[in-house]
C-alpha positions in Angstrom: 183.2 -77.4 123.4 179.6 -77.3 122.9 177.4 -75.6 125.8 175.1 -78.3 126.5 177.6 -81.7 126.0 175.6 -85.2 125.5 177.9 -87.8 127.7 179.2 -90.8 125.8 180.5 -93.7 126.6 183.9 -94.8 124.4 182.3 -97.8 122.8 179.7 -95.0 121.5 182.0 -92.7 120.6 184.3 -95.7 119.3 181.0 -97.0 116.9 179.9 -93.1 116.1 183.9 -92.3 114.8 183.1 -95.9 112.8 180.1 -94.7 111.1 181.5 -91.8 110.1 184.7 -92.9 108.7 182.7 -95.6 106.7 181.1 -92.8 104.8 177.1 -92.8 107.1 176.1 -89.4 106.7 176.4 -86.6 109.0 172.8 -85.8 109.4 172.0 -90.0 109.3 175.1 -89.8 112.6 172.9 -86.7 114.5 169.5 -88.4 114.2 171.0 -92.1 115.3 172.9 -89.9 117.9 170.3 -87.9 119.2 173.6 -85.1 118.9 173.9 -81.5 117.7 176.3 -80.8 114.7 178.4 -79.1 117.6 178.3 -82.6 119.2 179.4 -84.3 116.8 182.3 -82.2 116.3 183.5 -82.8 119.6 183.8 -86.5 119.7 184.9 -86.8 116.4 187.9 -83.9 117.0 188.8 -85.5 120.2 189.3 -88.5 118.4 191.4 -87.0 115.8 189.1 -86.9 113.1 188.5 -84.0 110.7 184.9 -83.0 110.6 184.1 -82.3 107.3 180.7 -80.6 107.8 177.4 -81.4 106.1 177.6 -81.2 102.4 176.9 -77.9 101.4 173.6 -77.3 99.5 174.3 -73.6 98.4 177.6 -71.6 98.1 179.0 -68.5 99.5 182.0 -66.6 99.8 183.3 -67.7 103.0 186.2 -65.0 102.7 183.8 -62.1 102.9 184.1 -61.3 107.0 188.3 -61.8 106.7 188.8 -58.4 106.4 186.6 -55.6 107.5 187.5 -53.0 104.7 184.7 -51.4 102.8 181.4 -49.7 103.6 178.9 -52.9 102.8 181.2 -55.3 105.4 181.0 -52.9 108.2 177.7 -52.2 107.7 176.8 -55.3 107.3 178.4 -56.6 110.5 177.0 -53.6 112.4 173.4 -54.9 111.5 174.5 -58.9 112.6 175.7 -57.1 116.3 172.1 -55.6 116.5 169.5 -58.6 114.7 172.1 -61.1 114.1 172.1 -64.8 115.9 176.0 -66.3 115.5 174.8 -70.0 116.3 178.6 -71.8 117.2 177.3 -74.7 118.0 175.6 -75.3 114.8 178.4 -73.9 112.5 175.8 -71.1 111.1 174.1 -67.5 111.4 171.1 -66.0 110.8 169.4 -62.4 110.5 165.4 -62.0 110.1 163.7 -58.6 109.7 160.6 -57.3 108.9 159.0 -58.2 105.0 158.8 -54.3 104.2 163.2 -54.3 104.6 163.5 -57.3 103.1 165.4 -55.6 100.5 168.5 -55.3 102.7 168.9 -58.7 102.6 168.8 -59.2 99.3 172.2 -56.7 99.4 173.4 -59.1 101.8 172.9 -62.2 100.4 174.1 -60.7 96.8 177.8 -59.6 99.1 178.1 -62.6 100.2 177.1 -64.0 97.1 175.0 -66.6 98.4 172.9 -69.2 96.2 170.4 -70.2 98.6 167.2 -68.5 99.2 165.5 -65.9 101.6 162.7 -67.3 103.6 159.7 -65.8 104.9 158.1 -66.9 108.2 154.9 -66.2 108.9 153.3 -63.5 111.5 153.6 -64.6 115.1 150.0 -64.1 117.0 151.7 -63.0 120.1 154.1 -60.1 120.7 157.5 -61.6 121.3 160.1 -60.4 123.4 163.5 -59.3 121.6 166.6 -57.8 123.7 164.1 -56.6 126.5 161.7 -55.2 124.5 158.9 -56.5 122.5 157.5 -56.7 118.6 154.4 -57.0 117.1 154.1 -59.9 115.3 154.9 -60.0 111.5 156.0 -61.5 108.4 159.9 -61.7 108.2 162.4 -62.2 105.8 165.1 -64.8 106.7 168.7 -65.3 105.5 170.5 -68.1 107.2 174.0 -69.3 105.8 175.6 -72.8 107.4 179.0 -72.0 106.9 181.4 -73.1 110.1 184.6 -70.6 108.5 182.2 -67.5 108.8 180.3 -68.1 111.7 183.6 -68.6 113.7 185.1 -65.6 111.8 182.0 -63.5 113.3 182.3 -65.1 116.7 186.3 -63.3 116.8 184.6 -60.1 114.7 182.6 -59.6 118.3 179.2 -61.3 117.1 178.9 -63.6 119.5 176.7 -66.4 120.9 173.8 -65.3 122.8 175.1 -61.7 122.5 172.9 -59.3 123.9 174.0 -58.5 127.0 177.9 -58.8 126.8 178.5 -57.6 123.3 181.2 -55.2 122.9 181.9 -52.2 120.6 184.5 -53.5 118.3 187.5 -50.7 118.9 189.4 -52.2 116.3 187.2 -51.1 113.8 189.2 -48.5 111.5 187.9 -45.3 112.2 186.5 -44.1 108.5 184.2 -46.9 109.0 182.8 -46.4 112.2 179.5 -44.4 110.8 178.5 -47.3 108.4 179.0 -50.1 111.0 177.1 -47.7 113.4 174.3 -46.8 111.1 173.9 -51.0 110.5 173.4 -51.3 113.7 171.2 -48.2 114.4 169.2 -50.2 111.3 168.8 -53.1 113.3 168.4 -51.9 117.2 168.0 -47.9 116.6 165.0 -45.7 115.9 165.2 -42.2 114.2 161.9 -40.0 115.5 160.1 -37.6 113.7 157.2 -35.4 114.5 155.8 -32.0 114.7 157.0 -31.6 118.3 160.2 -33.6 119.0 163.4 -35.3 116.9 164.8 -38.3 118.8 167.4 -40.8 118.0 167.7 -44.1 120.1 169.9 -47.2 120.7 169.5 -50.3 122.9 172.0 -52.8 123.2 174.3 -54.4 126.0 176.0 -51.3 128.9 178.9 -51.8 127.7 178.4 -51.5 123.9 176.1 -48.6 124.4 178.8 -46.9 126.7 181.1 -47.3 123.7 179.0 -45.3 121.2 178.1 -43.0 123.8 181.5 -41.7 123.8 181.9 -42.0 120.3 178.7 -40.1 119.5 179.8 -37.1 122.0 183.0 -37.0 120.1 182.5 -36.9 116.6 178.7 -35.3 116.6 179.1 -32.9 119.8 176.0 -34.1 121.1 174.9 -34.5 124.4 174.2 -38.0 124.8 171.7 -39.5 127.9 171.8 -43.5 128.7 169.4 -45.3 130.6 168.1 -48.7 131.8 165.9 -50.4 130.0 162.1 -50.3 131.2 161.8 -54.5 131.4 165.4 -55.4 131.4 168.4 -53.3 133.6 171.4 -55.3 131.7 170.0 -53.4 128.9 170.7 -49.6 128.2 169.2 -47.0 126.1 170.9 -44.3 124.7 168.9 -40.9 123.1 170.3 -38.0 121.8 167.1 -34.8 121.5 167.0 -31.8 119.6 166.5 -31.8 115.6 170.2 -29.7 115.4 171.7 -32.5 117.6 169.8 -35.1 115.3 170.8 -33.5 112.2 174.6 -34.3 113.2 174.4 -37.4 113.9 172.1 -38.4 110.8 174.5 -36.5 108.9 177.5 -38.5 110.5 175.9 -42.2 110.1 174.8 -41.2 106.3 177.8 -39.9 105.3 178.7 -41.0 101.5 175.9 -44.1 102.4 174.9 -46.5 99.5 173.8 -49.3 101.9 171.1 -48.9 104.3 167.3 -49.5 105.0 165.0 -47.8 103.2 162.7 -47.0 105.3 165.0 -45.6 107.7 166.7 -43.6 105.6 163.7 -41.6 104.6 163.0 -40.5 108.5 167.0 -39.6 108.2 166.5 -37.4 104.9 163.1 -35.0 106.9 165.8 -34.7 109.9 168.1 -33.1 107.7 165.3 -31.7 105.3 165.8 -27.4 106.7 163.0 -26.8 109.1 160.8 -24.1 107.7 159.2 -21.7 110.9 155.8 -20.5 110.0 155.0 -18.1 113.2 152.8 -15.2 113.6 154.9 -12.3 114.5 154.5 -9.6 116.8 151.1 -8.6 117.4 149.1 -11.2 115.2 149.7 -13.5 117.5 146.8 -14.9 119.9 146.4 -13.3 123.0 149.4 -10.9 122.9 149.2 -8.0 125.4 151.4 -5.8 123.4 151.1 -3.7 120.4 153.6 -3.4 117.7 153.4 0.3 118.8 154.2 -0.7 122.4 158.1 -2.1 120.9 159.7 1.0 120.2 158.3 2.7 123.7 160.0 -0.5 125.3 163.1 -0.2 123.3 163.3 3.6 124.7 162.7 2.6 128.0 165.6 0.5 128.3 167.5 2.5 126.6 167.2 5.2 129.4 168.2 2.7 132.2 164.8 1.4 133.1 165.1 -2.7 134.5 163.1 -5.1 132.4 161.3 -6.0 135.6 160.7 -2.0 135.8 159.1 -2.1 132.2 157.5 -5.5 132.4 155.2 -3.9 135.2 154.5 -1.3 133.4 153.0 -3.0 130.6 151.7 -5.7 132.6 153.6 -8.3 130.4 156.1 -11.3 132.4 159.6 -10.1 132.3 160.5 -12.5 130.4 158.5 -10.8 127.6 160.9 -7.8 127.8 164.2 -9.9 128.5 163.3 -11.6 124.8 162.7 -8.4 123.6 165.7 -6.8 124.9 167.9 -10.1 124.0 166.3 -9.9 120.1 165.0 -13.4 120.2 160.9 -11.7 119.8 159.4 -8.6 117.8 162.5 -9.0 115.8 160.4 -7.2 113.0 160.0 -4.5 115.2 163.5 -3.9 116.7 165.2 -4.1 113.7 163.6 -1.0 113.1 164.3 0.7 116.4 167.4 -1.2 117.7 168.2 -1.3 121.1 171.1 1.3 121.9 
């Protein structure tokens, strides 16, 4: 039953089941009506009537979603759970995303080997909030198929109506295609973050969802995973996962034997696992050091004959710390290979 039911009286309903059975059109019935598509099919299924639909303008394979059994459908249903709409009550569903990953849809549309056209909408002058978070404004790219088999198909797949905040992880996904569904979603509602300084991966999505991959992430990419409320919105969670090695396995997990997946994105994922040359001054050239590389091996004797870092750290009025690194090999490696610690 639709969500937001018009009330009408049998001699409507009687006249509307008429109109429609005399051949008036379906969209010619809504606009007399003043009903929704979902309306419509109400009264007329009450009434024993088969709702035909609107004539369909464009054509697509309407079996695609029936079985969930290659890389491209998981993926692609992973990215409809993150910037999907499933609209029921209008038998269709939609995905926008930004111009410069328009090309993703183009894959889509081609899978589902759709005849109709991608639209572009024009930039919004306002941010706009999305899932308790908010956009800049921008051209996007939108797909949108009317087709009642596939958007009720998604509906029992897990996309559901107005599904932000009570979508589900789909557990009965098979397991050797959990990373592509996982990295369609991460292309819809994840970030991969890459700087200088830090390496950061990031979902949002519904508690229970997020929960879900949590666990999933800790399992497969032994990574320690931290989840928290959203900033604007506390039915929302956030779930990051820090450290380029940590990173790395979980990049290395979602693009594993990939062939469908945003662009842009995927170039952020290839510098993660790119290996991370270190360019440091060793030993004494760098800045403000208090010790010489002459001072190592008078260090390494000193510990070697008993003496506590803290003993040593005094003595060349460096932080213990200095020495412990020293003594642990993790500094003046140069050095210490040279004269090793007994």
């Amino acid at each position: 039953m639709p969500l937001f039911l018009i009330f009408m009286e049998d001699n409507v309903i009687a006249k509307l089941v008429s109109d429609y059975l005399n051949g008036k059109t379906n969209r010619a019935i809504q606009e007399e009506y003043n009903i929704s598509p979902g309306t419509m099919y109400h009264y007329l299924n009450k009434q024993g009537v088969h709702y035909k639909g609107q004539p369909r303008k464009y054509s697509v394979d309407e079996s695609y979603f029936d079985e969930i059994d290659c890389e491209s459908k998981a993926y692609f249903l992973g990215l409809l759970f993150a910037d999907g709409c499933n609209d029921t009550l209008n038998f269709s569903f939609k995905i926008s995303l930004q111009q410069r990953d328009g090309r993703i849809l183009d894959q889509f549309k081609q899978a589902l080997k759709f005849t109709g056209p991608i639209l572009s909408r024009e930039p919004q002058t306002n941010k706009t909030p999305i899932q308790g978070r908010c956009v800049n404004g921008g051209t996007q790219h939108l797909l949108r198929i009317y087709s009642s088999k596939l958007s009720k198909r998604l509906s029992e797949l897990g996309c559901v109506r107005r599904k932000s905040f009570v979508i589900t992880y789909p557990e009965w996904l098979p397991d050797s295609l959990v990373c592509h569904f996982l990295r369609g979603y991460t292309d819809g509602d994840g970030c991969l973050h890459l700087n200088r300084k830090q390496c950061k991966f990031y979902l949002i999505g519904s508690g229970a969802f997020i929960q879900s991959v949590g666990l999933i992430l800790s399992r497969k990419c032994n990574v320690n995973v931290k989840i928290i409320n959203h900033h604007s919105q506390e039915r929302i969670k956030v779930l990051s996962v820090s450290g380029r090695n940590q990173v790395r396995r979980i990049v290395s997990f979602l693009y594993k034997d990939a062939s469908v997946y945003i662009d842009r994105k995927k170039h952020i994922a290839d510098a993660i696992l790119e290996p991370t040359v270190i360019n440091k001054k060793r030993g004494s050239e760098r800045k403000g050091t208090k010790l010489s590389d002459l001072d190592i091996p008078k260090i390494v004797q000193l510990l070697g004959n008993g003496y506590s870092t803290r003993k040593v750290a005094e003595k060349f009025g460096v932080a213990n710390g200095t020495i412990r690194a020293i003594k642990d090999r993790k500094t003046w490696t140069h050095i210490t290979e040279i004269h090793p610690l007994p």
